[in-house]
N, C-alpha and C positions, 0 to 999 in steps of 0.2 A: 553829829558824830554817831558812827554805829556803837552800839552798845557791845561791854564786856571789855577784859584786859588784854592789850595788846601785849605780844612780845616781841623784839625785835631778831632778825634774821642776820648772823655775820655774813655778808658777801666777800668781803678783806677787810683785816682790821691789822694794824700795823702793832704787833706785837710789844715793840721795845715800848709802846706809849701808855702798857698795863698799868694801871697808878692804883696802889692800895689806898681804903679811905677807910673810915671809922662808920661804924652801923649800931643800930641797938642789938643787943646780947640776943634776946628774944624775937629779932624779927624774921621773917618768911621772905626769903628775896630768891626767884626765878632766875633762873638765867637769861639774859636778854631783856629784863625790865630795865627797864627806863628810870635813872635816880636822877632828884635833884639834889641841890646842893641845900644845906641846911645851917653849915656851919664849917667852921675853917676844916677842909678836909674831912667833912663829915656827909655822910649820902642819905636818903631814905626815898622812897618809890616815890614817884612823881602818879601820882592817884587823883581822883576825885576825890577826896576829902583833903588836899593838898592845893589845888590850882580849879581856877572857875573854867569851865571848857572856853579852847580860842582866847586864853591872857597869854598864856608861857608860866615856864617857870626857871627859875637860875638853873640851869643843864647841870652837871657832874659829870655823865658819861651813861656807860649803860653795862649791867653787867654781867661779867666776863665768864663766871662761875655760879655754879648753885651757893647762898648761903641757906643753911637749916632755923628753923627757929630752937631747934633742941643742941643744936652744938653749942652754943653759948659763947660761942667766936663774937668780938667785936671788930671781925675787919672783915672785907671783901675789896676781891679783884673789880676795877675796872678800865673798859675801852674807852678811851679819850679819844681816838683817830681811827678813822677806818671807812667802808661804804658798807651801811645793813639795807636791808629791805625793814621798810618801816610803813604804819598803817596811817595815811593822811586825813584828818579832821579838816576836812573845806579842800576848797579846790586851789592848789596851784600851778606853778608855770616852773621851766626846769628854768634854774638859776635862782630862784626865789629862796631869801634866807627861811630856816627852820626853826621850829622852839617847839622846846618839850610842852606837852598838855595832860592833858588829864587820860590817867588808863593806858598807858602806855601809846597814846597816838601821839604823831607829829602837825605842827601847821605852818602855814605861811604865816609870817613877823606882819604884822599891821604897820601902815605908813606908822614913825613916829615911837612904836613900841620898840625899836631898837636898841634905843638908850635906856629904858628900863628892864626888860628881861632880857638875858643873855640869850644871843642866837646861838646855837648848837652846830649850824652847819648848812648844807645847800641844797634843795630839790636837783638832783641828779636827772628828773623825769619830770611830766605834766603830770599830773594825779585830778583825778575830781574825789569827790568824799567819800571815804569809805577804804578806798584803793591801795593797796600796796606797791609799793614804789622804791626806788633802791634813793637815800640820800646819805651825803658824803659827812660826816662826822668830823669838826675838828674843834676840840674843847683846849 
C-alpha cells in the first residue's frame, strides 16, 4: 500500500441513496473519506488505526460533505451508491468485489473473507497497487 490518506473521487453517485449517520462531535472528516461502520448507524474513518492493511472493514459509505471538528455537529452526509475513483491497495481484476482498508484505499475481498467483512462494491477496472481506478459503490 502507498503511503498517506486517500480520498475518494465522486464519478456519479446517485443522490437519493445520501443516508445521514451519527459521528463524534469532535471529529475531522474530509470529504470523500472512506467511513466504516462502527455502530447502528454510526461512521468513523476507516484509517490505520482502525483496520490492519488488506482485512477490510464493515463499509458505511463515504463521505458526502465536509464534517468540521469545531462545528460540534454529530451527523454527517453519506454516499451509499454511486462510481468514485478510488485508490487500490493490491492488484485487482475488473469484477473483483471491494473492501474498505486502511487510509482511505480499497482492495480486492480475499477468497473466503466475504462472509466476514462487508464488500463495499465492485472493481469497475484492473488496477495494480497503488492505481486509481473508478469502482462501483453499493452499501
Amino acid at each position: 500500500m502507498v503511503g498517506g490518506q486517500k480520498l475518494a473521487v465522486k464519478v456519479e453517485a446517485i443522490d437519493a441513496f445520501n443516508t445521514g449517520f451519527t459521528c463524534g462531535a469532535s471529529t475531522q472528516i474530509s470529504k470523500g473519506t472512506l467511513l466504516k461502520l462502527t455502530d447502528s448507524r454510526t461512521a468513523s474513518k476507516a484509517d490505520a488505526a482502525t483496520a490492519a492493511a488488506g482485512t477490510g472493514v464493515p463499509g458505511a459509505g463515504i463521505a458526502a460533505l465536509e464534517k468540521k471538528a469545531s462545528d460540534n455537529s454529530t451527523e454527517i452526509t453519506v454516499w451509499k451508491q454511486g462510481i468514485f475513483d478510488l485508490v487500490s491497495s493490491g492488484a485487482a481484476i475488473v469484477g473483483d468485489p471491494a473492501v474498505f482498508v486502511a487510509d482511505g484505499y480499497v482492495a480486492r475481498a480475499q477468497k473466503g473473507q466475504e462472509a466476514s467483512v462487508g464488500i463495499v462494491g465492485r472493481y469497475l477496472e484492473t488496477a495494480a497497487d497503488g492505481e486509481t481506478v473508478e469502482v462501483q459503490i453499493d452499501l
